[in-house]
N, C-alpha and C positions, 0 to 999 in steps of 0.2 A: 504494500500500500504506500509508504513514505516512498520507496524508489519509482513509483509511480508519479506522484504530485512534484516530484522531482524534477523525472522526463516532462511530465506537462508544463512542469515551470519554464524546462528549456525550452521547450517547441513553444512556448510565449515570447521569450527571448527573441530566440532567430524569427519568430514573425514579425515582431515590431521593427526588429533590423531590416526584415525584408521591405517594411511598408516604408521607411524611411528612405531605403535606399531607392526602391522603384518611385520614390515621389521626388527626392532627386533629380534622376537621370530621365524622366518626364518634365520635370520642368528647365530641366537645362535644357532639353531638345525644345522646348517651347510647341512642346503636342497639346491638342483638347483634350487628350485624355489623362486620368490621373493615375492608375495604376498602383496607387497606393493604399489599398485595401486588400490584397492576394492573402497577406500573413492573418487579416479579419477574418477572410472568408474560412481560408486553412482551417485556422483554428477555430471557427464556431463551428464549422460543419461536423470538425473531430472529438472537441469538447462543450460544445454548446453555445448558449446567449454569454453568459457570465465570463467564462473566459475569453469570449468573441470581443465583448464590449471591452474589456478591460483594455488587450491589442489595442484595440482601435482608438481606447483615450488615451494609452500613453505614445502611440505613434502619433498623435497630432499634437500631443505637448511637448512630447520631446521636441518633432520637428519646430513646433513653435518658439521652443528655447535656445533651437540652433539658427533659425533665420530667421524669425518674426511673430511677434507674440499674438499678432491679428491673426495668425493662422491658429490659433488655439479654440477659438471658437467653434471651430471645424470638425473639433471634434466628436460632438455632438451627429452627424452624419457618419461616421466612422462607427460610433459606437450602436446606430442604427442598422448599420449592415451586419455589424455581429449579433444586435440584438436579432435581426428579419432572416438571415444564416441560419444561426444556433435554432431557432423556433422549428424551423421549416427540418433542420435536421435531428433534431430531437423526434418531430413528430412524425417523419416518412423517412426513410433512410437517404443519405442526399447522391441520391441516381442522377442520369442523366439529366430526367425532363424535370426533377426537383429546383437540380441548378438554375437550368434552361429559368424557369419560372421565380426562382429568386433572383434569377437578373434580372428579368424584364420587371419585376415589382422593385427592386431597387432603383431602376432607371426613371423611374418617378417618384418616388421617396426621396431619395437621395435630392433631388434639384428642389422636391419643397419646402426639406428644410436649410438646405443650402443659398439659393438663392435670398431667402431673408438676412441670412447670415452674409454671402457676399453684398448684398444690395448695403446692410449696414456698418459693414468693414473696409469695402472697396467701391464703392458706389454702383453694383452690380457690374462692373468688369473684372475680366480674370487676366492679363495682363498676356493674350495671347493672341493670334489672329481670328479667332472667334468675338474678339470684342468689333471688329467690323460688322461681325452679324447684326452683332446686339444694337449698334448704333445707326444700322441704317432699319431695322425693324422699328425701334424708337422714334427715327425720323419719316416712317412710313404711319406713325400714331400710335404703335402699340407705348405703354407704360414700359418705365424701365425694371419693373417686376415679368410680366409677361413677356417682354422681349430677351431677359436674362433666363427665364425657366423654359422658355422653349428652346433654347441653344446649349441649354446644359442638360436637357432632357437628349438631345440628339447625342451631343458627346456620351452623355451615361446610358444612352442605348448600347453602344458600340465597349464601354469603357465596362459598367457591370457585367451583362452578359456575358461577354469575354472573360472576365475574374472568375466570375461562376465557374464557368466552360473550364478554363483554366487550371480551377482549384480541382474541380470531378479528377481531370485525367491524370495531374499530381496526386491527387489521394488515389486513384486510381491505380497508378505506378507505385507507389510506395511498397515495400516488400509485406509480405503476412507479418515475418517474426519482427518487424517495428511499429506496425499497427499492431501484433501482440501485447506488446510493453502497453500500451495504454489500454489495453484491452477492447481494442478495435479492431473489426473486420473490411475487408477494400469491398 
């Protein structure tokens, strides 16, 4: 049992490193997408909401304490995906079309509580070539809430999906005898 809470402690570890460093090397390429939710998904699909959420708050505070403390906010979205993850995998084992389907409910969670959160940290731009979206939608009349949640609804189609997708064939691939240790099956 203790060498168990152990490993899970580490596979929290290397998730949060993970989500830091894929957020990174997504924002230094200056992509829409963010990619730093892989070690969230990881781990709630493995261990649940509780451990999901947790990844997902201290990857956006860590990152927040290494570049900008406006991105702490953020967190809160991060911690939605392991909360909407862990649920989903808790209650159905997370198959294929489980993923499938917790990306596509992510891709719209994620930009509703995001966008509030960007609109009041960065004036709903993301500091990317997506902010042309946003600003000729704005000057086509939409609000700069509606024209920021529909561009970030498009990027988190592409961007959750894919993690989901992602995370299945990584847990997928994982060997039996180290989904043993945690006393999980692929």
């Amino acid at each position: 049992m203790k060498n168990t809470k152990v490993s899970i402690t580490a596979f929290c570890g290397v998730s949060v490193a993970m989500n830091i460093v894929l957020g990174i090397i997504t924002a230094a390429l200056g992509i829409p997408l963010y990619l730093d939710t892989l070690g969230t998904v990881l781990t709630a699909a493995l261990f649940g909401p509780v451990p999901g959420m947790i990844v997902g708050a201290l990857s956006n505070i860590i990152t927040g304490l290494i570049y900008s403390v406006s991105d702490i906010p953020f967190c809160l979205v991060n911690m939605a995906v392991g909360l909407v993850v862990g649920l989903a995998a808790k209650k159905f084992k997370f198959t294929f079309p489980v993923a499938l389907i917790c990306g596509l409910a992510l891709s719209i969670i994620c930009p509703a509580i995001g966008t509030p959160i960007g609109i009041f940290v960065y004036g709903g731009l993301a500091g990317n070539f997506t902010d042309v979206l946003v600003m000729s939608l704005v000057q086509g009349g939409q609000t700069i809430f509606s024209a920021s949640f529909i561009v970030k609804i498009t990027s988190n189609l592409i961007d959750k999906v894919g993690t989901c997708i992602i995370a299945y064939f990584l847990i997928k691939a994982m060997p039996a005898i180290f989904l043993a240790v945690f006393g999980k099956e692929a």
